[in-house]
LONUSE-138074 format. One record per residue: residue in three letters; x, y, z of N, C-alpha, C, O in turn. Coordinates in steps of 0.2 Angstrom, whole numbers. Layout:
N
ALA;X;Y;Z;X;Y;Z;X;Y;Z;X;Y;Z
...
END
This chain:
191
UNK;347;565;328;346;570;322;346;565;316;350;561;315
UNK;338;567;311;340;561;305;347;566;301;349;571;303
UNK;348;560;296;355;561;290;350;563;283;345;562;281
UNK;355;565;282;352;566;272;358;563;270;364;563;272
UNK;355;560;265;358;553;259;357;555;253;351;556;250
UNK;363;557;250;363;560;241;365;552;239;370;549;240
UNK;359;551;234;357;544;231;358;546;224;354;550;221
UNK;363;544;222;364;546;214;369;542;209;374;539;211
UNK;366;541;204;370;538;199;374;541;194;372;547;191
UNK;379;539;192;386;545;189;388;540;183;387;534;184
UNK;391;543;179;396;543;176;402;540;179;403;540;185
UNK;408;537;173;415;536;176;417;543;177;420;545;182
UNK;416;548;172;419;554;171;412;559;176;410;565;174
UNK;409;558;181;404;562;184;399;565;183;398;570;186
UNK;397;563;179;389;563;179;386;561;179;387;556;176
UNK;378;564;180;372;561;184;366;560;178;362;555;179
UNK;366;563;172;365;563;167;367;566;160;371;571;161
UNK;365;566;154;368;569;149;365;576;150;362;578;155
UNK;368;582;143;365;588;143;358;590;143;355;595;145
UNK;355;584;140;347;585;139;346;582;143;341;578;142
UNK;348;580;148;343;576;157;342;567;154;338;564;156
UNK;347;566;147;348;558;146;348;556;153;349;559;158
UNK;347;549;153;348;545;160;348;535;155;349;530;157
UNK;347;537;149;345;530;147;350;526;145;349;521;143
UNK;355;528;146;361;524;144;364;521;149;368;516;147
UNK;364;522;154;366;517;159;364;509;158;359;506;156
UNK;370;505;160;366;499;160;363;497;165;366;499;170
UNK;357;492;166;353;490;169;353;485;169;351;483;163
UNK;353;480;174;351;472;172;345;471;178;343;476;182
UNK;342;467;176;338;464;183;341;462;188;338;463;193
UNK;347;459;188;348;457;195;350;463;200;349;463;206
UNK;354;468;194;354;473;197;349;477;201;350;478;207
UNK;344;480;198;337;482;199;336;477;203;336;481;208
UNK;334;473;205;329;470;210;334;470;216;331;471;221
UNK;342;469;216;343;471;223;344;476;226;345;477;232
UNK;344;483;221;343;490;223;336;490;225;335;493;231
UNK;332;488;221;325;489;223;324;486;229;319;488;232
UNK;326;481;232;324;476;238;327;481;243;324;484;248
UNK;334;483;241;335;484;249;335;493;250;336;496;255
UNK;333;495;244;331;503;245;325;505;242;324;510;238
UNK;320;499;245;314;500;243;308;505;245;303;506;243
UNK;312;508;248;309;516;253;308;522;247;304;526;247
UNK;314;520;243;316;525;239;314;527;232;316;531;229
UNK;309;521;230;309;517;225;301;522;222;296;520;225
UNK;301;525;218;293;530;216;290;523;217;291;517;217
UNK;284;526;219;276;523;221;273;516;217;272;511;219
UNK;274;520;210;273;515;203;277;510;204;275;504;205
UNK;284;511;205;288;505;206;289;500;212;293;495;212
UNK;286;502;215;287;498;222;279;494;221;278;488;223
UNK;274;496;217;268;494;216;269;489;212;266;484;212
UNK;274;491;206;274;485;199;280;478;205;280;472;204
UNK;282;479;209;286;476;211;282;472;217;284;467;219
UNK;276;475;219;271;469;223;273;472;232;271;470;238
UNK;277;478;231;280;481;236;277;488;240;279;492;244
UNK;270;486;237;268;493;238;266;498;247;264;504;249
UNK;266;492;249;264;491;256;267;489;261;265;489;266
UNK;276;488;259;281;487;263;282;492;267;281;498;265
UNK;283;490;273;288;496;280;291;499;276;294;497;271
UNK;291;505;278;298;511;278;303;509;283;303;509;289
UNK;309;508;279;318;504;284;320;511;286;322;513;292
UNK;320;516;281;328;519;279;324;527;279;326;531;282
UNK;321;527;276;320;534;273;311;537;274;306;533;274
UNK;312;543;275;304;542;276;302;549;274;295;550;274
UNK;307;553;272;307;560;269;312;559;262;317;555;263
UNK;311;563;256;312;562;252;311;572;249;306;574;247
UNK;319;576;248;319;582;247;323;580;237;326;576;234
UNK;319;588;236;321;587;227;321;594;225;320;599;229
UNK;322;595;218;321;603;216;314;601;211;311;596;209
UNK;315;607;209;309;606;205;311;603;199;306;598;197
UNK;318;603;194;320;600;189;317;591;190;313;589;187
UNK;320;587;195;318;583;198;313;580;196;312;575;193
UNK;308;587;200;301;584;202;295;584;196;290;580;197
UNK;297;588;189;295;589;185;291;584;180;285;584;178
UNK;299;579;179;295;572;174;289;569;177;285;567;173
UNK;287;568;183;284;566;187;277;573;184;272;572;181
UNK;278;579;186;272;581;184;268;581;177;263;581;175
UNK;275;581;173;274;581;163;270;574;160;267;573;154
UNK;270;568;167;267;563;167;261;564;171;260;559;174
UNK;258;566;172;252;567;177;253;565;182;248;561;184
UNK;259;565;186;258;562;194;260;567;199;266;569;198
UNK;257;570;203;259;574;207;264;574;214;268;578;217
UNK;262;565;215;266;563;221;268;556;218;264;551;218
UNK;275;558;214;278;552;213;279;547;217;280;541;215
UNK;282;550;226;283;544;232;279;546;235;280;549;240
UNK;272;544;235;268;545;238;270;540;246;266;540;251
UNK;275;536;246;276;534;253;280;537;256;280;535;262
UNK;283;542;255;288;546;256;286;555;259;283;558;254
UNK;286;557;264;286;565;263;290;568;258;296;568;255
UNK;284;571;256;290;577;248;291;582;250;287;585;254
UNK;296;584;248;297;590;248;300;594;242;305;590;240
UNK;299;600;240;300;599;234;304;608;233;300;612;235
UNK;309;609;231;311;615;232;311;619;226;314;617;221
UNK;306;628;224;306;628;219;302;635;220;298;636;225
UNK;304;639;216;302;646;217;298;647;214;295;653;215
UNK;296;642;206;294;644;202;285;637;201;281;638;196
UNK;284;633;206;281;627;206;274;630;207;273;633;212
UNK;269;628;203;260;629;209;262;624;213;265;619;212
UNK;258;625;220;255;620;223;251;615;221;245;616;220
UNK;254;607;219;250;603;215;244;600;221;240;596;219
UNK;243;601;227;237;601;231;235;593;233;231;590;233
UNK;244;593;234;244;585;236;245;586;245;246;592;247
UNK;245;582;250;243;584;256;249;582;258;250;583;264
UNK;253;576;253;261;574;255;262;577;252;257;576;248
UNK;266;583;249;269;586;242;269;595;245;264;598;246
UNK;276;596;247;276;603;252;282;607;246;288;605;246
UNK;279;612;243;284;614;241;286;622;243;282;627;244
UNK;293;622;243;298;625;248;300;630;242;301;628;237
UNK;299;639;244;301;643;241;307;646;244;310;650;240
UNK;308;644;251;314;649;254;319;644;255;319;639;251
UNK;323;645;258;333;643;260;332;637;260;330;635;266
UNK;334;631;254;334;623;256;339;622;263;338;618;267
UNK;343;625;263;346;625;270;344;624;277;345;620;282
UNK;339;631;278;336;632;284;330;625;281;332;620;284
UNK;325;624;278;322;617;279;325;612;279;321;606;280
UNK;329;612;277;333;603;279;336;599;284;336;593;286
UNK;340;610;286;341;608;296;334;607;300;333;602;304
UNK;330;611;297;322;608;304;319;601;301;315;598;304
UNK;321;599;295;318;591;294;323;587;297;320;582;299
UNK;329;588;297;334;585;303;333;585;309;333;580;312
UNK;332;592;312;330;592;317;324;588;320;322;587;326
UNK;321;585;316;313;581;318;314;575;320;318;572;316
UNK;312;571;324;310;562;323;309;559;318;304;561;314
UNK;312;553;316;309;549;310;316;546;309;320;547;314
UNK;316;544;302;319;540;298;323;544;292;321;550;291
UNK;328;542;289;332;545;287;329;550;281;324;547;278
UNK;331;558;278;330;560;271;333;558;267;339;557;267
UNK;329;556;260;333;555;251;334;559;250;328;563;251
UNK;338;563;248;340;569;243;340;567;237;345;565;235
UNK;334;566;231;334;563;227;336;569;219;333;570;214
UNK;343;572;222;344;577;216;339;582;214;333;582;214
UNK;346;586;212;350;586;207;355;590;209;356;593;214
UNK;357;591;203;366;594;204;366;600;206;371;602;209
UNK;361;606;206;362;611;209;360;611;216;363;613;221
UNK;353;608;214;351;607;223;356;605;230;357;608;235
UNK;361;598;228;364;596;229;371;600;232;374;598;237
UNK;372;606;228;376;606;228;376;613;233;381;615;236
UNK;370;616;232;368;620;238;368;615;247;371;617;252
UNK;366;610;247;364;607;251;372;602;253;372;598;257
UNK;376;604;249;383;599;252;386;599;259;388;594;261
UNK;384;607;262;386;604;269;381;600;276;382;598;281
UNK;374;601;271;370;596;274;371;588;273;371;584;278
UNK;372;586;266;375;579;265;377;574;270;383;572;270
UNK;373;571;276;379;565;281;382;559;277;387;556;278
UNK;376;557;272;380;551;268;379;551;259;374;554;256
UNK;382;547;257;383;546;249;381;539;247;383;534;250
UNK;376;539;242;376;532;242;377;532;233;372;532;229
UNK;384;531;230;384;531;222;384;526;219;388;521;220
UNK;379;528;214;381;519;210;386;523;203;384;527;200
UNK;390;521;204;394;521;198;397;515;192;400;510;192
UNK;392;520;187;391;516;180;397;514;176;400;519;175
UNK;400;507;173;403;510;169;403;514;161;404;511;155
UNK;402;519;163;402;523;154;404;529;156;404;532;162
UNK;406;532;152;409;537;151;406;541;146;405;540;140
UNK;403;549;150;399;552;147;400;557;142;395;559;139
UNK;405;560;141;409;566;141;408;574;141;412;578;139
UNK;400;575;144;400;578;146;390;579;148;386;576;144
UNK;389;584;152;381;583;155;380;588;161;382;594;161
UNK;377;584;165;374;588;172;380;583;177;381;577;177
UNK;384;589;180;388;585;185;384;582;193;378;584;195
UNK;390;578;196;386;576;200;384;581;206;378;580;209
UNK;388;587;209;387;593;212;389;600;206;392;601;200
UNK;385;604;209;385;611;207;387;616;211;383;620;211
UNK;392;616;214;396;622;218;403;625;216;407;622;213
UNK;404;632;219;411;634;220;413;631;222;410;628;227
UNK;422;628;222;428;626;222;427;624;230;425;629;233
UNK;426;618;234;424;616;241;425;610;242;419;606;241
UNK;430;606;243;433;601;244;430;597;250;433;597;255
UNK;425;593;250;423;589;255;424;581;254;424;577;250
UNK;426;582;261;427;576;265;423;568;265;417;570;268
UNK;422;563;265;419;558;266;424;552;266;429;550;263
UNK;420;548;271;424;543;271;421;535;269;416;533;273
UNK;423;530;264;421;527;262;419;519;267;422;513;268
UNK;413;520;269;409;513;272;409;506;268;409;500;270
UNK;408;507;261;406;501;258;406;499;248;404;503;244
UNK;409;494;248;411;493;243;407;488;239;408;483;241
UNK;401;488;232;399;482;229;399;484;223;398;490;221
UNK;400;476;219;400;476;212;395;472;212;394;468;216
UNK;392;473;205;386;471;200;386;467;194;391;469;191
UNK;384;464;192;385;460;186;383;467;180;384;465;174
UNK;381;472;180;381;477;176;388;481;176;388;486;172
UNK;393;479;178;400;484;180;397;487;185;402;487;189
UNK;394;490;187;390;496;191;395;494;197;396;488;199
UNK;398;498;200;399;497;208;395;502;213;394;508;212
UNK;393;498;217;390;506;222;394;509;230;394;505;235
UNK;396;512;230;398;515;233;394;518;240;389;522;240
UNK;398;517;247;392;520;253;399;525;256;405;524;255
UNK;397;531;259;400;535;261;397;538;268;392;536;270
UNK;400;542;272;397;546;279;403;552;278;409;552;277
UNK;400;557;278;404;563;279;408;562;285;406;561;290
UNK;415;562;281;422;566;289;419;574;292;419;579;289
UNK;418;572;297;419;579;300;423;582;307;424;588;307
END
């Protein structure tokens, strides 16, 4: 059975971005960036795996890639309909046209019931590439966490889940620090 992987970057005080969907405040170094980019190069939108000369690399890790529509958006307000064109999309949203991309499947019914039949399938692991509601509908699907946690403190925004009171379990695999303060964090659900 593949895992689904909630790939998210947080705040000290938890969150994934400010109230207007900020994300620019995080700090970034390069050395940072090129080793997330190296080793989670699967996950990396199209553009960037292409400005990085990586456009043509194997898929390691991931090879479906689930979102909501908030997500999927900036990506369309820019003209790109398949932002991971390397990646199966899938895109959850009630309210989306079919952008008439032939990777780009968008899902109107129970993220749940689709996320167990994409589990259920052969291949390589799901990105859950947010967001906090999505996410938080999807919590008991979650098998692993992968946070990079920034140092800043945001004081308030889009948290990193969106659920009623549901204390879940994970258990901590991996520890690394960044020359940005950034540490990133690896998890797999206790169950």
């Amino acid at each position: 059975m593949r895992e689904l992987t909630y790939y998210i970057g947080v705040t000290l005080d938890g969150f994934i971005a400010g109230p207007a969907d900020e994300v620019d405040f995080y700090p970034v170094t390069s050395a940072f960036a090129e080793t997330l980019g190296t080793e989670l190069s699967d996950i990396q939108p199209a553009f960037v795996r292409a400005g990085r000369g990586g456009a043509d690399e194997p898929l390691i890790r991931f090879d479906t890639v689930v979102m909501g529509r908030r997500t999927y958006e900036p990506a369309l307000q820019a003209g790109i309909t398949d932002p991971y064109s390397q990646l199966r999309t899938v895109v959850f949203s009630g309210s989306l046209d079919d952008p008439g991309e032939a990777n780009v499947e968008i899902v109107r019914r129970d993220p749940v019931a689709r996320v167990r039949e994409l589990k259920a399938e052969s291949g390589l692991g799901i990105y859950l590439a947010g967001g906090a509601v999505l996410a938080g509908v999807l919590l008991d699907e979650i098998d692993r966490l992968i946070v990079k946690k920034y140092p800043v403190i945001a004081g308030s925004g889009i948290p990193m889940t969106s659920h009623p009171f549901a204390p879940t379990h994970f258990g901590l695999d991996q520890v690394r620090a960044f020359d940005n303060g950034c540490v990133v964090l690896e998890y797999t659900r206790l169950r």
